[in-house]
C-alpha positions as a Python dict, from the first residue, in 0.01 Angstrom:
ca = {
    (1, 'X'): (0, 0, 0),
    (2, 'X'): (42, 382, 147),
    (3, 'X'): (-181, 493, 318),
    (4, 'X'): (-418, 424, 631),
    (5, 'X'): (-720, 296, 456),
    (6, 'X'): (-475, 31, 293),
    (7, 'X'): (-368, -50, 619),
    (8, 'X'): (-736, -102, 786),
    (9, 'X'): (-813, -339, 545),
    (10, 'X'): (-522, -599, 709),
    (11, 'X'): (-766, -545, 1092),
    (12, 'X'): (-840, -944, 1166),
    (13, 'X'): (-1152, -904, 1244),
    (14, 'X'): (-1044, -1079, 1601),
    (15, 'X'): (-934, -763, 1719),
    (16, 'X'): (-1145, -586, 1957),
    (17, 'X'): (-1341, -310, 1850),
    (18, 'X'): (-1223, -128, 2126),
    (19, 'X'): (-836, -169, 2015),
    (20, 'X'): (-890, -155, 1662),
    (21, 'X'): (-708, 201, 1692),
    (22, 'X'): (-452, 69, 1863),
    (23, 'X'): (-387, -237, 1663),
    (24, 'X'): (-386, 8, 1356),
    (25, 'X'): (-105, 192, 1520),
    (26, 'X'): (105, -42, 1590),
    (27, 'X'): (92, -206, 1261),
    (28, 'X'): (158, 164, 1116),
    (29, 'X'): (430, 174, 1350),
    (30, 'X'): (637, -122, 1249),
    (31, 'X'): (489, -93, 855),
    (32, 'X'): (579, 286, 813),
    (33, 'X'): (206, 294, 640),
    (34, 'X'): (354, 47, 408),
    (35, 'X'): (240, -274, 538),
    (36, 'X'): (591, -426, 488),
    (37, 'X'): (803, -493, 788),
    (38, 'X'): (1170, -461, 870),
    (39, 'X'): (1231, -683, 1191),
    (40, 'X'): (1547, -685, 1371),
    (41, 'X'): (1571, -996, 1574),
    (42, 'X'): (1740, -1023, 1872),
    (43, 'X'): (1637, -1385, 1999),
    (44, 'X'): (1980, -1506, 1930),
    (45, 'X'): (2126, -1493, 2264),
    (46, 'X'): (1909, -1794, 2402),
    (47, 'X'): (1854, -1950, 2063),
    (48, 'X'): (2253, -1998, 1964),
    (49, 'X'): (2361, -1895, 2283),
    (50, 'X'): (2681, -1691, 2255),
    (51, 'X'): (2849, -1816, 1914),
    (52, 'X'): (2636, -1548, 1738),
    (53, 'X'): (2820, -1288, 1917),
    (54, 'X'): (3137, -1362, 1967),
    (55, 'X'): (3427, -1499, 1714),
    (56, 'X'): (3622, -1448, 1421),
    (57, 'X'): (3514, -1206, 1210),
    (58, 'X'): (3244, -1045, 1473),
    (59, 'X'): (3283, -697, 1599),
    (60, 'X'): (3323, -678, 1969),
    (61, 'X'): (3063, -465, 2065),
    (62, 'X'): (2821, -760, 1977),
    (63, 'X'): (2919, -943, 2253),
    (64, 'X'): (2733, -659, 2477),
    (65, 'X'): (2382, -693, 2485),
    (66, 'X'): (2361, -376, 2460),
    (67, 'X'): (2487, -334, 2136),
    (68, 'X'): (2130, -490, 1978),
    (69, 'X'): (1966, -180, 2135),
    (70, 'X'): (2213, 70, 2033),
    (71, 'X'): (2100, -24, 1654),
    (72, 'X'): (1755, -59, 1738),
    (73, 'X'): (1769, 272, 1882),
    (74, 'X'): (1899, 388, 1554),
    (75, 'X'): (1507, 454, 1406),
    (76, 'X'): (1616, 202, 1094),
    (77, 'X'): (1395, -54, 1214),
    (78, 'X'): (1044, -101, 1187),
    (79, 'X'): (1061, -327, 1504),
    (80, 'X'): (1314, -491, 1709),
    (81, 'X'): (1218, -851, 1833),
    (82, 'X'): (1371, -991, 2155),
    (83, 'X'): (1241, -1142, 2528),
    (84, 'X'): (1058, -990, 2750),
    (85, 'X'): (1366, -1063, 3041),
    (86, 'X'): (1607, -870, 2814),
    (87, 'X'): (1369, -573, 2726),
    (88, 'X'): (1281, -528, 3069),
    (89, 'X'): (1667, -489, 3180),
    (90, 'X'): (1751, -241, 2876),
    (91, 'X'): (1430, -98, 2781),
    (92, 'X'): (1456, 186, 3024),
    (93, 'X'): (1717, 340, 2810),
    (94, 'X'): (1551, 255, 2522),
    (95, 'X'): (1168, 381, 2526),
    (96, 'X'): (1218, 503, 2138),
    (97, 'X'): (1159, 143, 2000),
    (98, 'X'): (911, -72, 1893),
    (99, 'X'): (971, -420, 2046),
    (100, 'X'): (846, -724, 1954),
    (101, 'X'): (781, -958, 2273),
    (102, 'X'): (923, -1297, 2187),
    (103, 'X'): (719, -1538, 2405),
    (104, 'X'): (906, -1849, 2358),
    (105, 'X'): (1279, -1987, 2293),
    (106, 'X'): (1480, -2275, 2283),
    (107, 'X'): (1869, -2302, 2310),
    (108, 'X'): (2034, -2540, 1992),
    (109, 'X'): (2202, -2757, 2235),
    (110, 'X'): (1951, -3032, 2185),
    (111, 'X'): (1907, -3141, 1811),
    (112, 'X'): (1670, -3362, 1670),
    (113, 'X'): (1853, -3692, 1657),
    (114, 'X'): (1806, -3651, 2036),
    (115, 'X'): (1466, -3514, 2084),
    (116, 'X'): (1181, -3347, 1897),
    (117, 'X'): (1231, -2989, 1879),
    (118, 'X'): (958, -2841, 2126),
    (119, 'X'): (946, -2447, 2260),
    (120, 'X'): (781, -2376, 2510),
    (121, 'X'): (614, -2011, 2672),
    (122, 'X'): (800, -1809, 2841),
    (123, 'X'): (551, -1566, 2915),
    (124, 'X'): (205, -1536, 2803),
    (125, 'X'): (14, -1266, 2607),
    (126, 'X'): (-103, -1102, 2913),
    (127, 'X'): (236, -1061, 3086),
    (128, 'X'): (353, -855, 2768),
    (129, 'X'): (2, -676, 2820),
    (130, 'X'): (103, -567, 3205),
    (131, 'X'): (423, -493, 3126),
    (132, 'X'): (322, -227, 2846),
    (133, 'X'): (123, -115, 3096),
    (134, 'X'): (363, -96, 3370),
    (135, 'X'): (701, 8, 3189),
    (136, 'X'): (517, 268, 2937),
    (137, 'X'): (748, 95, 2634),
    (138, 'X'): (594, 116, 2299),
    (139, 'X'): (567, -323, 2290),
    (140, 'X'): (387, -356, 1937),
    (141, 'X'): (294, -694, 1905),
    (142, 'X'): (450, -1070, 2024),
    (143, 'X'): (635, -1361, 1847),
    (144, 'X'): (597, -1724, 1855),
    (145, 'X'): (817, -2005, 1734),
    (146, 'X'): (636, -2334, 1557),
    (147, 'X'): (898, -2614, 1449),
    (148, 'X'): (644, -2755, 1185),
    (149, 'X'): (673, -3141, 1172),
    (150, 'X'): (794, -3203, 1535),
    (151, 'X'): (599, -3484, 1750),
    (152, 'X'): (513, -3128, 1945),
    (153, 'X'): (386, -2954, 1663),
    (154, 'X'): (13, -3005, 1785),
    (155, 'X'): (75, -2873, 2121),
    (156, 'X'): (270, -2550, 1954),
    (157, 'X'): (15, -2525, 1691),
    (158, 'X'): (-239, -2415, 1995),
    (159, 'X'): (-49, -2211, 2157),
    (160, 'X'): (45, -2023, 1870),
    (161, 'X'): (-393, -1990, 1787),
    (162, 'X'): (-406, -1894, 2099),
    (163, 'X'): (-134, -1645, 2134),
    (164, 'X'): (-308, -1464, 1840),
    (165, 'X'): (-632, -1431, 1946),
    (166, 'X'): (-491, -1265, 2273),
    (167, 'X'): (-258, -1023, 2133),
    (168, 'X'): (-518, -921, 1847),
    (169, 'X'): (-789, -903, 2105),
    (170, 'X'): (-527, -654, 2312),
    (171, 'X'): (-458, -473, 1984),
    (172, 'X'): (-109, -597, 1954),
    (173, 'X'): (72, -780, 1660),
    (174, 'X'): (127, -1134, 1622),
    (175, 'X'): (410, -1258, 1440),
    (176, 'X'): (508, -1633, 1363),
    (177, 'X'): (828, -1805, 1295),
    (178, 'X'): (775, -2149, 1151),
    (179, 'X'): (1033, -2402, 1095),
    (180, 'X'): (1005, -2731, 916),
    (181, 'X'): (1204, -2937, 1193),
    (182, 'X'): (1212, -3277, 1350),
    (183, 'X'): (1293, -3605, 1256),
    (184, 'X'): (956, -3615, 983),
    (185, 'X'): (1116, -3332, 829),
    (186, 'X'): (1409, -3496, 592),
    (187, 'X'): (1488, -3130, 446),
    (188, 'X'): (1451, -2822, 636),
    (189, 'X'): (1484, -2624, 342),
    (190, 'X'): (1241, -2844, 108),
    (191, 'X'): (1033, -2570, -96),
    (192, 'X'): (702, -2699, -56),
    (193, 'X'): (742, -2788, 315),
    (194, 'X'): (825, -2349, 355),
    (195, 'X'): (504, -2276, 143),
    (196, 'X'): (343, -2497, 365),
    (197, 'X'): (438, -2318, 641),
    (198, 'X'): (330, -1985, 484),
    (199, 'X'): (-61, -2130, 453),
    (200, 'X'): (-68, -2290, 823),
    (201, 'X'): (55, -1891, 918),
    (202, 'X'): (-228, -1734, 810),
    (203, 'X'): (-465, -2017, 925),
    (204, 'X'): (-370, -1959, 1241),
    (205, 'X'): (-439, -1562, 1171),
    (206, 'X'): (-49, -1429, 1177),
    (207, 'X'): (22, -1112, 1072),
    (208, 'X'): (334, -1210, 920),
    (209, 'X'): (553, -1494, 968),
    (210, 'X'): (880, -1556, 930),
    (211, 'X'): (1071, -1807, 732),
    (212, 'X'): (1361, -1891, 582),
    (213, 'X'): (1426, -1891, 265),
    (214, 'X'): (1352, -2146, -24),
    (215, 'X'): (1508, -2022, -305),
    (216, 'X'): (1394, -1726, -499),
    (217, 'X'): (1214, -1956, -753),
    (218, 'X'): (1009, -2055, -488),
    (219, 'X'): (917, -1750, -337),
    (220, 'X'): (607, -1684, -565),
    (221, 'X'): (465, -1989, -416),
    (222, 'X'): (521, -1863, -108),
    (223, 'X'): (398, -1534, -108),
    (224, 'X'): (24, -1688, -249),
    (225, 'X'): (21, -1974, 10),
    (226, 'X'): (58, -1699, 307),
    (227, 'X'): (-224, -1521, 133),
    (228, 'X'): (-318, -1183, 357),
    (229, 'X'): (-19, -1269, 588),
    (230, 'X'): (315, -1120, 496),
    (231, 'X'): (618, -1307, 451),
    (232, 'X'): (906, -1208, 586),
    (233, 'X'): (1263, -1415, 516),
    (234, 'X'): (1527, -1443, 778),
    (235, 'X'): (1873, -1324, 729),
    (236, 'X'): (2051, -1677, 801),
    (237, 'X'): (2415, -1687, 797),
    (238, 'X'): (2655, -1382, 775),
    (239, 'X'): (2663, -1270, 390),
    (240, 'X'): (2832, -1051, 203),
    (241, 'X'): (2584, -691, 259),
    (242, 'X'): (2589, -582, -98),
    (243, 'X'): (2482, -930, -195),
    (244, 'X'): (2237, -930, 64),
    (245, 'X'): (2069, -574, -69),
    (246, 'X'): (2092, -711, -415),
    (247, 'X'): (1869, -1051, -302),
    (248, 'X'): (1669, -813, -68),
    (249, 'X'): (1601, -579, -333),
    (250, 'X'): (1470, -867, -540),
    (251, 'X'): (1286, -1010, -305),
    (252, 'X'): (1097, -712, -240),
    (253, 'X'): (1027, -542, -570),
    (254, 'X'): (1016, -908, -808),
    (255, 'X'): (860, -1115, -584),
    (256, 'X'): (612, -954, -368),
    (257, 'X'): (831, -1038, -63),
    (258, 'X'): (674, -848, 230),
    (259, 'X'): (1004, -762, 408),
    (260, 'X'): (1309, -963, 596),
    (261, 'X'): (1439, -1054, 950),
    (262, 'X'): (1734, -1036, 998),
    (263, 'X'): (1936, -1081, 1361),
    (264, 'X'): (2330, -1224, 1288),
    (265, 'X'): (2414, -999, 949),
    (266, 'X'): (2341, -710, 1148),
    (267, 'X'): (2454, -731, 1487),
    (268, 'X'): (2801, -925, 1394),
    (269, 'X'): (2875, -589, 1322),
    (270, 'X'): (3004, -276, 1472),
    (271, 'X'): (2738, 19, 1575),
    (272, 'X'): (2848, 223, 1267),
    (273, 'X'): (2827, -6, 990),
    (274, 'X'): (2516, -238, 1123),
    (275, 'X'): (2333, 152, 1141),
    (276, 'X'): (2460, 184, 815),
    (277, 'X'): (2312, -162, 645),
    (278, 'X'): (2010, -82, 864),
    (279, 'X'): (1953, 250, 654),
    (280, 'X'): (1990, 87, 365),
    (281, 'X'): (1723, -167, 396),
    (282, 'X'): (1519, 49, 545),
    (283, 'X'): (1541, 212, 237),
    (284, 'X'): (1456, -79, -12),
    (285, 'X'): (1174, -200, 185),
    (286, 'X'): (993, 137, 293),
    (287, 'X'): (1104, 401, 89),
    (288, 'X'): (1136, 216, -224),
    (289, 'X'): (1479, 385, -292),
    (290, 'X'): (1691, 232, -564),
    (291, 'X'): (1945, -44, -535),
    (292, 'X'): (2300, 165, -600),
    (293, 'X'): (2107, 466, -304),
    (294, 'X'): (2089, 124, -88),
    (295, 'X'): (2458, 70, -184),
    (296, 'X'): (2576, 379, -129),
    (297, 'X'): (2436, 392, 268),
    (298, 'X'): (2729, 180, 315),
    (299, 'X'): (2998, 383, 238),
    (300, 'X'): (2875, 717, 393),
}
């Protein structure tokens, strides 16, 4: 996919006629005309509260909020996903970058042997609307969180259908991260539970959704379960980042992969080299540059 009329063919028909234009921007915007998607997420700070950004072998700088904007700012992203409450205290500074609204969040304090894993709204679809409006920021599209398998998962399952009808009807994005969690769930990670996930994302319309990852021999699976919604795989724990390209790469160019979030194996590092791993995946997913070209962004 590389050009526009490749890109009109993934307008949900519930978009608006009269934001059809827009919605094909801002899916150009985060895509590159590619239709894959690099997201930088920056949820982190409520969803593992400060251990993400602080600790042995973290740079300093992450422990400034700050410091996920700096990177953003780079223009090695295709979108940078974080809350409304911390775009609206930075974004002034930042009007360059495409955010992703993240319209609900849950801290980790509270695991499942204690309670069902719910998360709720923090703001709806039309307070991301007036805020566009208002602050002037290019805000590309929203994410929601499902934890598939929770007692809640009804309750987050209509929200989320309803969250995408309202940002596609307002031309914006809609992206999903779904998590096989709660106490019905005896392995997070189980292959077929993820693939599962993939087909309930575009049944409820997504865009893309996010999820983590099953195991490359999986992936196929994946990829035709989410049908016309991409799959993107989140970054997980801090790896080494020439493993990561290598998997990346793979991903990508094997197995149909349509791109990667990734929040911790980025901003755990300092400004210069989390720019440079940026580069270099922006590389593999939208420029289709060669592995040892991705490689070699990190050592500039």
């Amino acid at each position: 996919m590389n050009n526009s009329k490749d890109l009109e063919k993934m307008i949900p028909l519930n978009v608006h006629s009269d934001n059809k234009n827009l919605y094909l921007e801002n899916l150009k915007k985060i895509t590159k005309d590619t239709g894959k998607l690099f997201l930088f997420a920056g949820d982190q700070k409520i969803e593992h509260l400060n251990k993400d950004f602080y600790g042995k072998d973290i740079s300093s700088q992450s422990a400034d909020p700050e410091h996920l904007f700096k990177i953003a700012n780079s223009g090695y992203v295709g979108c940078f996903a974080t809350q409304l409450g911390l775009i609206s205290k930075y974004g002034n500074d930042y009007k360059n970058i495409n955010y992703v609204v993240k319209l609900n969040s849950k801290t980790d304090l509270v695991q499942t042997k204690q309670s069902e894993p719910m998360s709720s709204l923090l703001n709806t679809v039309q307070d991301v609307v007036d805020f566009k409006q208002s602050s002037a920021l290019s805000i590309v599209g929203v994410g929601y969180t499902i934890y598939l398998g929770s007692e809640y998962e009804s309750a987050m399952l209509a929200q989320a259908s309803r969250i995408i009808y309202d940002a596609h009807k307002n031309g914006l994005i809609a992206i999903l991260w779904i998590y096989p969690r709660g106490k019905a769930v005896k392995n997070e990670l189980d292959p077929e539970l993820i693939a599962g996930a993939c087909g309930v994302g575009v049944c409820l319309g997504a865009d893309f959704v996010k999820i983590n990852n099953p195991g490359k021999e999986y992936l196929t699976n994946c990829v035709k379960a989410a049908g016309r919604t991409g799959i993107v795989l989140a970054g997980g724990k801090h790896k080494d980042s020439e493993i990561f390209l290598e998997e990346l790469y793979e991903q990508v160019n094997k197995f149909k992969i349509s791109g990667c979030a990734i929040g911790r194996n980025i901003h755990q590092k300092d400004l210069d080299n989390a720019v440079r791993f940026c580069k270099a995946i922006y590389g593999i997913i939208y420029e289709n540059i060669i592995l040892n070209d991705a490689k070699n962004y990190l050592k500039e």
